[in-house]
C-alpha positions as a printed Julia matrix, in Angstrom:
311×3 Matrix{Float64}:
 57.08  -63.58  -27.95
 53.87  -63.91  -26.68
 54.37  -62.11  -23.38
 55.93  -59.15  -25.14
 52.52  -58.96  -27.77
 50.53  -59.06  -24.06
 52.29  -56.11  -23.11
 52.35  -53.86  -26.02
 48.63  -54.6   -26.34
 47.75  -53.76  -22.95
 49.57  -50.6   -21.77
 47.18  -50.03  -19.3
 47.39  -53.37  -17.53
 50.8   -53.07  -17.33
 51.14  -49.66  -16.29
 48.58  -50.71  -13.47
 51.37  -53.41  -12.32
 54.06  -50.67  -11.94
 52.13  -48.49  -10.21
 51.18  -51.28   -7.64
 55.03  -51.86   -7.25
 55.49  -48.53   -7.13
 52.93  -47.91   -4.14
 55.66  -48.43   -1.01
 57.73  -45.86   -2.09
 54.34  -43.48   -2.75
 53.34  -43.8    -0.04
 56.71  -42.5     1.79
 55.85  -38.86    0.19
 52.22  -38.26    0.44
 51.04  -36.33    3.33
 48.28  -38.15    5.63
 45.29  -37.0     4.26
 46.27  -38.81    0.54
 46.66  -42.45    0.08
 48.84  -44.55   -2.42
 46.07  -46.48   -3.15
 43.94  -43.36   -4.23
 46.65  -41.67   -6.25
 47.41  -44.71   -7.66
 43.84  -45.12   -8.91
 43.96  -41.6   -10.46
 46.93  -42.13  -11.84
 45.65  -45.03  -14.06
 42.53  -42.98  -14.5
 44.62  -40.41  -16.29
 46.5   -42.94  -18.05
 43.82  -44.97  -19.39
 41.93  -42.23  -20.67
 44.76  -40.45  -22.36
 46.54  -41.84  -25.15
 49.22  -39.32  -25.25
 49.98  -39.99  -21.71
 50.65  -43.92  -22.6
 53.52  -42.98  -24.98
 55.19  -41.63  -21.92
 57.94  -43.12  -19.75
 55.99  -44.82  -16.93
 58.86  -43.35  -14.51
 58.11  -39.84  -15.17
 54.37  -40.01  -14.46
 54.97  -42.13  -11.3
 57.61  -38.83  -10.7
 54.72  -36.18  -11.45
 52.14  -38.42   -9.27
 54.23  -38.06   -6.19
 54.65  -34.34   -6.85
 51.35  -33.98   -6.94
 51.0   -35.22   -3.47
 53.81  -34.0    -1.95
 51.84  -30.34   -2.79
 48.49  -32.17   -1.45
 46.66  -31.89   -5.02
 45.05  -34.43   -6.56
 45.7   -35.01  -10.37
 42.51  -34.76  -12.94
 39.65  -34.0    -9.88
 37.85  -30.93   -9.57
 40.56  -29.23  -12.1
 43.57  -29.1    -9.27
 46.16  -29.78  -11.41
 46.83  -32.28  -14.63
 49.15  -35.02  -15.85
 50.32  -33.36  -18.82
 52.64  -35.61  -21.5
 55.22  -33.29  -23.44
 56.58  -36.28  -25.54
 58.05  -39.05  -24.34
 57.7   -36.99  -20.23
 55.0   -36.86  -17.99
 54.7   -33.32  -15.99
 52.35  -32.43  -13.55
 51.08  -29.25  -13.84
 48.83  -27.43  -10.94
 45.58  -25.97  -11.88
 44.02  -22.96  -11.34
 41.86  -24.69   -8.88
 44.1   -26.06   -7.15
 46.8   -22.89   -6.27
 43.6   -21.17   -4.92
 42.8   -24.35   -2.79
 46.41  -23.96   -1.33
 46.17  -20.36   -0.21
 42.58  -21.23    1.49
 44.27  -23.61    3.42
 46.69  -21.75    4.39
 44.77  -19.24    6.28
 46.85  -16.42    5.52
 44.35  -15.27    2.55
 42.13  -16.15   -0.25
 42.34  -15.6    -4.26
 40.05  -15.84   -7.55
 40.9   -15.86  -10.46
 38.43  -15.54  -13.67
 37.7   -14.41  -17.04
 36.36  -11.57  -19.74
 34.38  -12.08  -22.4
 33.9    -9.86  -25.63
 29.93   -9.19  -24.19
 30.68   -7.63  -21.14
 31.52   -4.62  -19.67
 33.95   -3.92  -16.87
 35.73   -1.06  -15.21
 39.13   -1.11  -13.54
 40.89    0.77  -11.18
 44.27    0.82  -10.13
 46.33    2.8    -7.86
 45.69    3.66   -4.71
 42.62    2.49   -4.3
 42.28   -0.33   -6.48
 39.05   -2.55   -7.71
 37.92   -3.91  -10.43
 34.06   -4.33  -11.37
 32.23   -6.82  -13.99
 29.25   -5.23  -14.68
 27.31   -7.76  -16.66
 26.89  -11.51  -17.05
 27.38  -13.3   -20.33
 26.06  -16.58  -22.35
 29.26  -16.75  -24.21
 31.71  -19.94  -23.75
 34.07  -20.42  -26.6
 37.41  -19.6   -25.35
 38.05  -17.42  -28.88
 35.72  -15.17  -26.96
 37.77  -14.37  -24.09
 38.88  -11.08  -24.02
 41.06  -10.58  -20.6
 41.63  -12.54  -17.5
 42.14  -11.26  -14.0
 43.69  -12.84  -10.37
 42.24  -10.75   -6.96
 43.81  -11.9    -3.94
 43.08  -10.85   -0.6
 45.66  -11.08    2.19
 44.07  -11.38    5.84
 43.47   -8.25    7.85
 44.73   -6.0     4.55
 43.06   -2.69    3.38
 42.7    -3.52   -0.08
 43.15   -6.31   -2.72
 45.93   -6.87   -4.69
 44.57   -7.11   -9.04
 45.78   -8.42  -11.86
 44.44   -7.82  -14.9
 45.68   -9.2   -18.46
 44.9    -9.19  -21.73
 44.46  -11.89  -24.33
 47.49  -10.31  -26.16
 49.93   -9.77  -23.6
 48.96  -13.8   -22.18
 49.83  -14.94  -25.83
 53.05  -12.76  -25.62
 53.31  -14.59  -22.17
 53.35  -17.89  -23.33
 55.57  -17.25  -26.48
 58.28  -15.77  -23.94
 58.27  -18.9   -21.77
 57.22  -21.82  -23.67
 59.87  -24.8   -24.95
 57.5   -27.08  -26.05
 55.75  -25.59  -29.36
 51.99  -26.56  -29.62
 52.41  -29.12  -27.18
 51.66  -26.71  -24.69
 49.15  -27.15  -22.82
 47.54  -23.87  -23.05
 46.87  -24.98  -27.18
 44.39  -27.95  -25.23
 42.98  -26.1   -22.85
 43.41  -21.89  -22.55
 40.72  -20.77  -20.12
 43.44  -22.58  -17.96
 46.61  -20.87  -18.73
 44.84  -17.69  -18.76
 43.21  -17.82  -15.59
 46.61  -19.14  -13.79
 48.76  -16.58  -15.18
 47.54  -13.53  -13.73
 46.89  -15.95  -10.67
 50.31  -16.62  -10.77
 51.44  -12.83  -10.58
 49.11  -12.12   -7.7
 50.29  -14.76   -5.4
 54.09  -13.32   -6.04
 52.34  -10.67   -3.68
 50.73  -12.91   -0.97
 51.91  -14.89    2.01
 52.48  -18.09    1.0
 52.96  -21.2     2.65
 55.78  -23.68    1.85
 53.07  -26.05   -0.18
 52.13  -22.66   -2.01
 55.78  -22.01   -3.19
 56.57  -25.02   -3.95
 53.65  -25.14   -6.42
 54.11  -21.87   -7.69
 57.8   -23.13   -8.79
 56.55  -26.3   -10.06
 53.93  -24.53  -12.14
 56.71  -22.18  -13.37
 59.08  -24.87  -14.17
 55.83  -26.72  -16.2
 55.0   -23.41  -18.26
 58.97  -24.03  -19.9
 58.52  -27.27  -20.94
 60.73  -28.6   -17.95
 60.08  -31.41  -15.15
 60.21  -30.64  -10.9
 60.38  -32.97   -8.36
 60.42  -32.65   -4.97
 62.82  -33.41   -2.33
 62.89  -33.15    1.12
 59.98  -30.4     0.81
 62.52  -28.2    -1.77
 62.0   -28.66   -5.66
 64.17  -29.23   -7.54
 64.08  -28.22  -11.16
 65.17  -31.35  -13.66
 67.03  -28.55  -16.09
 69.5   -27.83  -13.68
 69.95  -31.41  -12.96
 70.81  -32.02  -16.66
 72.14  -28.35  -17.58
 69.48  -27.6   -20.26
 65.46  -27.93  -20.67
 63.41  -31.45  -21.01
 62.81  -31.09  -24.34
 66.39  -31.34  -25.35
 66.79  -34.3   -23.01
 64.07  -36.15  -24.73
 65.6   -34.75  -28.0
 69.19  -36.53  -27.31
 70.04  -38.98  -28.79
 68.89  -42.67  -26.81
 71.73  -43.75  -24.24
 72.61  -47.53  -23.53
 70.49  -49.34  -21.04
 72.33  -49.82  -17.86
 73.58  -53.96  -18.25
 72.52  -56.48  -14.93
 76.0   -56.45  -14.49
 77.08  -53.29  -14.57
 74.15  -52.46  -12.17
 75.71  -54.81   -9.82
 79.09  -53.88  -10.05
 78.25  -50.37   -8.98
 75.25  -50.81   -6.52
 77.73  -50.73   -3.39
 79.09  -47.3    -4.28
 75.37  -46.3    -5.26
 73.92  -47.17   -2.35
 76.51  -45.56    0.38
 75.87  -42.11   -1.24
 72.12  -42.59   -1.04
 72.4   -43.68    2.6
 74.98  -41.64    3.18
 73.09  -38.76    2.35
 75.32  -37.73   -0.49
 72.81  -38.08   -3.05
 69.27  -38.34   -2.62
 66.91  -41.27   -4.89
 66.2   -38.61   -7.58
 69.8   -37.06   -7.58
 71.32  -40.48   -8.03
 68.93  -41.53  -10.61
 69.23  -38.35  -12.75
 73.02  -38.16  -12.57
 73.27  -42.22  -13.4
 70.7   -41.45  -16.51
 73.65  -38.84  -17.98
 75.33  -41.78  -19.33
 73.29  -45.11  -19.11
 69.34  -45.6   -18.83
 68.22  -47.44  -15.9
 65.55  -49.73  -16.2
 61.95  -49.71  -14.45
 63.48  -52.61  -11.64
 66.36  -50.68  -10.87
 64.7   -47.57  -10.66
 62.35  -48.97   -8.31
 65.2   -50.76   -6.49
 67.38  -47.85   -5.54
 63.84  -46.26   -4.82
 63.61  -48.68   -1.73
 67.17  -48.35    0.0
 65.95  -45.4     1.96
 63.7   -48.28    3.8
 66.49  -50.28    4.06
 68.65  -47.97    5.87
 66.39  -47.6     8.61
């Protein structure tokens, strides 16, 4: 009795103890210049600071934490992308800040992204030769003040820059089109965001991109719906089409049984040859076991680590 008081009192400490249990298998996704130990910490950062985020299923942000660095971004610093909780799920979402970080680093060319406000004055040209020109700065900050937002990306070596340009109405009629989740999209918290990655978004369609640029382009995409991505084996995969319709109908469903010790045990041999095997991968086997049955946290984390043990 007293153990289980402990733990609903103190999400955080005991979302700090699955993440440290959860650090092998981090660490077996991150490329070398992240750390488990440092996305670990920001992970429990984000938690600890956001309420909504403790109401979701620890899984699911461990899930969008390794996504995160498996596209080299760091969650919640210098605005590269966000742990966002829609419900009961965890979803990482990539920033503005962070898609332009990825094209920089991928040499092949650069891309800004910014805003209008009602005060100023701009002229745009497209066509042939296109351009577009901010002719004044502004004092203005309330986002009810934005008027349009625009993407410019530059691929090396070209003649001339490729220009988005939106307005608030047609980003509104964006997000309507796309969104699942009601007002708990994102874009309702924070819209200078959304607006600036949309066009963004639309511009890099246009640019090389490397394989960490795709990937969060498609993981972005998947976010704006309301629906989860993972990655696997450097592809993502989109949870809908693991489950045949969005997240928010998953969470929606009605609660499955929790998968028993025993029955756990009676099918871990079979479970374990098609991970090995290379049937299934972690995430496959995990989602397809969840159709029917919820795993808990251990087993999770214990089909997580037969990878390891088939080496």
């Amino acid at each position: 009795m007293n153990a289980t008081v402990q733990k609903q009192a103190n999400p955080v400490t005991v979302f700090s103890g699955f993440m440290e249990k959860f650090k092998p298998q981090l660490a077996l996704a991150l490329p070398k210049h992240l750390t488990a130990d440092r996305m670990a910490r920001l992970a429990l950062t984000a938690f600890s600071t956001n309420a909504k985020l403790q109401e979701c299923d620890q899984l699911s942000i461990a899930a969008s934490i390794m996504t995160a660095g498996q596209l080299g971004l760091e969650p919640g610093v210098n605005g590269a992308g966000w742990l966002i909780p829609y419900k009961k799920t965890c979803t990482f979402v990539p920033g503005w800040k962070g898609l332009v970080d990825l094209v920089a680093r991928s040499g092949r060319g650069t891309v800004f992204t910014g805003v209008i406000f009602k005060d100023q004055q701009y002229t745009f040209t497209d066509g042939a030769r296109r351009d577009l020109v901010i002719h004044n700065e502004t004092e203005l900050d309330d986002e009810s003040d934005i008027t349009h937002a625009y993407a410019i990306g530059w691929v090396k070596d070209s003649s001339m820059p490729i220009i988005e340009l939106w307005t608030v109405g047609k980003l509104r009629k964006h997000r309507d089109k796309y969104n699942k989740v009601g007002n708990s999209h994102y874009s309702y918290r924070d819209w200078e965001m959304y607006a600036r990655k949309v066009p963004l978004l639309q511009v890099l369609k246009y640019m090389p991109c490397s394989v960490e640029v795709a990937n969060a382009m498609a993981v972005s995409h998947a976010a704006e719906s309301g629906r989860g991505a993972t990655i696997e084996n450097g592809i993502v995969i989109d949870i809908s089409d693991q489950y045949g319709h969005n997240a928010q109908n998953v969470q929606d469903a009605p609660e499955k049984p929790v998968c028993s010790a025993e029955s756990f045990e009676a099918n871990k041999a079979e479970w374990k040859k098609a991970v090995l095997g290379g049937k299934k991968t972690v995430t496959e086997l995990i989602n397809t076991i969840q159709l029917n049955e919820t795993l808990t946290e251990d087993q999770q984390l214990e089909i997580g680590s037969w990878p390891d043990e088939g080496k």
